[in-house]
KOLPAKE-28962 format. One record per residue (C-alpha): residue number from 1; residue in three letters; x, y, z. Coordinates in nm, 3 decimals, always signed. Last residue first. Example, Ala and Ser with C-alpha at 12.3 -4.5 7.8 and 13.67 -1.06 7.14 Angstrom:
KOLPAKE-28962
@k=2&r=ser&x=+1.367&y=-0.106&z=+0.714
@k=1&r=ala&x=+1.230&y=-0.450&z=+0.780
This chain:
KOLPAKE-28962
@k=110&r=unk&x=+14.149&y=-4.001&z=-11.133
@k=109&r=unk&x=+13.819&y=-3.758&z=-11.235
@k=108&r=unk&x=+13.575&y=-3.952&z=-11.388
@k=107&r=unk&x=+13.434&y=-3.820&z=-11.713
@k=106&r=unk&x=+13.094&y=-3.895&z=-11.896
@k=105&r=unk&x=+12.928&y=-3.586&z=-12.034
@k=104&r=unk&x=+13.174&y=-3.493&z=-12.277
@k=103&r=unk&x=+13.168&y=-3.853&z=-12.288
@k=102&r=unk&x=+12.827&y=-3.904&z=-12.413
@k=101&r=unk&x=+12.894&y=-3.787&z=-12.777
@k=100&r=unk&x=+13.184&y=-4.072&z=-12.860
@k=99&r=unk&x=+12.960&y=-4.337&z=-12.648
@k=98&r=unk&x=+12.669&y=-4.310&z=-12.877
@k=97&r=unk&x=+12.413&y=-4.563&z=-12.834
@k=96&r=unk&x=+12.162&y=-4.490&z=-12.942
@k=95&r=unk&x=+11.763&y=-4.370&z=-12.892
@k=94&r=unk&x=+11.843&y=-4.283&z=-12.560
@k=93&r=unk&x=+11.618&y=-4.340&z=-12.243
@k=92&r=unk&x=+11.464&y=-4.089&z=-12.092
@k=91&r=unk&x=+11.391&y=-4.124&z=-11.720
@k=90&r=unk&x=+11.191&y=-3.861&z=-11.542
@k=89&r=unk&x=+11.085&y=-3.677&z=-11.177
@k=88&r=unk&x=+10.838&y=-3.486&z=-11.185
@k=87&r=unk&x=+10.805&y=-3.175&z=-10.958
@k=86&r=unk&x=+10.503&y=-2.953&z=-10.997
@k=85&r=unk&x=+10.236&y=-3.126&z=-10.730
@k=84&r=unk&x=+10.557&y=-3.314&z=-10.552
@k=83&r=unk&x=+10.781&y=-3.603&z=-10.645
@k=82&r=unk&x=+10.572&y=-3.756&z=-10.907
@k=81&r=unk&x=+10.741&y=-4.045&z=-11.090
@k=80&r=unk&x=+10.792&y=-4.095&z=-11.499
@k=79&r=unk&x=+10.955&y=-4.381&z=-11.671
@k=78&r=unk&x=+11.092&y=-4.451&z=-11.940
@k=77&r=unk&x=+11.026&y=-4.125&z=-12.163
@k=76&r=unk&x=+11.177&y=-4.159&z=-12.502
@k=75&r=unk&x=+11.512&y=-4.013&z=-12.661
@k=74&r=unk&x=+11.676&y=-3.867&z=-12.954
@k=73&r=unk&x=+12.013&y=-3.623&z=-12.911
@k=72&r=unk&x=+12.174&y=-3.338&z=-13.012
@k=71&r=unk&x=+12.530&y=-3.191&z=-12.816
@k=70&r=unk&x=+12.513&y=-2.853&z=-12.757
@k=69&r=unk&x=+12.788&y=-2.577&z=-12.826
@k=68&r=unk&x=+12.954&y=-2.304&z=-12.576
@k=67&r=unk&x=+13.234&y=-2.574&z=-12.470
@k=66&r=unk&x=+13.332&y=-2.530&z=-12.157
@k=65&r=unk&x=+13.057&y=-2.769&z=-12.001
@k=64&r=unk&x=+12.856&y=-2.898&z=-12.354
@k=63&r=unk&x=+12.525&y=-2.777&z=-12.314
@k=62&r=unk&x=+12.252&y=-3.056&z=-12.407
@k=61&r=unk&x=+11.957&y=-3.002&z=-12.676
@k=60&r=unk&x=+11.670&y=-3.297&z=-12.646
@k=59&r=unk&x=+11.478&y=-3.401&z=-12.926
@k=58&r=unk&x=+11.202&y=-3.592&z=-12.750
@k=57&r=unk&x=+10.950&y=-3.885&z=-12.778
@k=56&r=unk&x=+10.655&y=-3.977&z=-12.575
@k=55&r=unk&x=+10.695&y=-4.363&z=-12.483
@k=54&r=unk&x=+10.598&y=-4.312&z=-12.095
@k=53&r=unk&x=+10.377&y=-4.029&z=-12.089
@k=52&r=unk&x=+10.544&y=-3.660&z=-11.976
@k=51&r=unk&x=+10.440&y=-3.485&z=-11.648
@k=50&r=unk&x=+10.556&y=-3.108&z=-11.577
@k=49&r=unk&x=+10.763&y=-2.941&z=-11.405
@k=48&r=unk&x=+11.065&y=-3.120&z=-11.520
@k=47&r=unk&x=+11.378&y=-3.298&z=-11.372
@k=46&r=unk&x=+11.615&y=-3.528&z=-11.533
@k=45&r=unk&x=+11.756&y=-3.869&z=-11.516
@k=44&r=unk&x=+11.893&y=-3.920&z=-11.864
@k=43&r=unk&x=+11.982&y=-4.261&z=-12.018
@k=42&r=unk&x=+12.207&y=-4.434&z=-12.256
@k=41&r=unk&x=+12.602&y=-4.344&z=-12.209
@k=40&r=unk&x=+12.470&y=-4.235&z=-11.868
@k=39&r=unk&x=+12.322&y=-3.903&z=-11.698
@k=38&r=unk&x=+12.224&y=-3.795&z=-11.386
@k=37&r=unk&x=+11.998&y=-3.555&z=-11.255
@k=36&r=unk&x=+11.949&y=-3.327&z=-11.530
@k=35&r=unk&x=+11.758&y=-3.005&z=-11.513
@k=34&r=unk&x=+11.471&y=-2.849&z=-11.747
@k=33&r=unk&x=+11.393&y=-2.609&z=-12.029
@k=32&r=unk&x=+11.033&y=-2.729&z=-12.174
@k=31&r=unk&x=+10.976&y=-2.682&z=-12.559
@k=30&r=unk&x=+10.637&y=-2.798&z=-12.705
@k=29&r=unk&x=+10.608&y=-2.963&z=-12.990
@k=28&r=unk&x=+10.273&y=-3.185&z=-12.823
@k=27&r=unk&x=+10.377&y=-3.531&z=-12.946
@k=26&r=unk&x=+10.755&y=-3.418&z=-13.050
@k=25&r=unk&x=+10.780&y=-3.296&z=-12.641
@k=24&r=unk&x=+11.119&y=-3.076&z=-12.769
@k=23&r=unk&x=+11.389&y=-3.067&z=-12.509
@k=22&r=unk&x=+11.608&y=-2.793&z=-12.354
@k=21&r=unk&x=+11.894&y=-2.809&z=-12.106
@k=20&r=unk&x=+12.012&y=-2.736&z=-11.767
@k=19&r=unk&x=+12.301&y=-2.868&z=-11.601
@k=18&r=unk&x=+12.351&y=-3.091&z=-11.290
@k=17&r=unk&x=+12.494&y=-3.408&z=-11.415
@k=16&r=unk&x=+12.594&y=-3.666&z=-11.151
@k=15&r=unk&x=+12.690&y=-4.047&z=-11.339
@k=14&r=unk&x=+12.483&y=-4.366&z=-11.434
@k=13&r=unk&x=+12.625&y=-4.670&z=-11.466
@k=12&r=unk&x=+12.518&y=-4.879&z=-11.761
@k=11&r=unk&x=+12.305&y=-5.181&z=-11.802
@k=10&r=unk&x=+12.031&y=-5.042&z=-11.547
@k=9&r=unk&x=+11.788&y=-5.328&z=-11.467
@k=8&r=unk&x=+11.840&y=-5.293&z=-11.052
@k=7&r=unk&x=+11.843&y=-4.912&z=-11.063
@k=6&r=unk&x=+11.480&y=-4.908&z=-11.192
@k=5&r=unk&x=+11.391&y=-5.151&z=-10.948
@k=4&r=unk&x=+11.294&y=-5.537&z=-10.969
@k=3&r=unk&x=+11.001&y=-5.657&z=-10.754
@k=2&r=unk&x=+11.076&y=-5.977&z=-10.549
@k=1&r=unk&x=+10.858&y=-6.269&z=-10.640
């Protein structure tokens, strides 16, 4: 039986985001500052220098672009992946669904 990928169960496409933001580990409540990958109107691929458990919870804090606010949101790790000694790479998924908050995020250029 072929082996299903991350990107194979994805419900919703997932865009570029390059900006850094802060999240609360609620097991350990300790803050981290780290970079996005990509982001979705459920999911956040980011970056971290550190490893995180699948299922630990976060409050994460994301910079609106041209804003100067942040936008709040809930999430669990998904999925965690090594990509060198002090580079992990992670999946949070969303605790909702908020499509309204998301597309500041969200925007395709026509």
């Amino acid at each position: 039986m072929k082996d299903r990928t991350t990107e194979d169960r994805r419900m919703f496409e997932r865009v570029p985001l390059e900006i850094s933001l802060r999240f609360l580990d609620c097991y350990s409540n300790k803050w981290s500052l780290v970079k996005s990958r990509d982001i979705s109107v459920r999911g956040i691929g980011l970056v971290a220098t550190n490893d995180l458990s699948i299922g630990t919870p976060l409050e994460m804090w994301l910079p609106i672009p041209n804003r100067g606010e942040s936008y709040y949101s809930k999430g669990k790790v998904a999925w965690s992946r090594e990509v060198t000694p002090e580079k992990y790479n992670l999946g949070i998924c969303l605790d909702r669904l908020d499509l309204e908050g998301m597309s500041h995020f969200i925007k395709k250029d026509k």
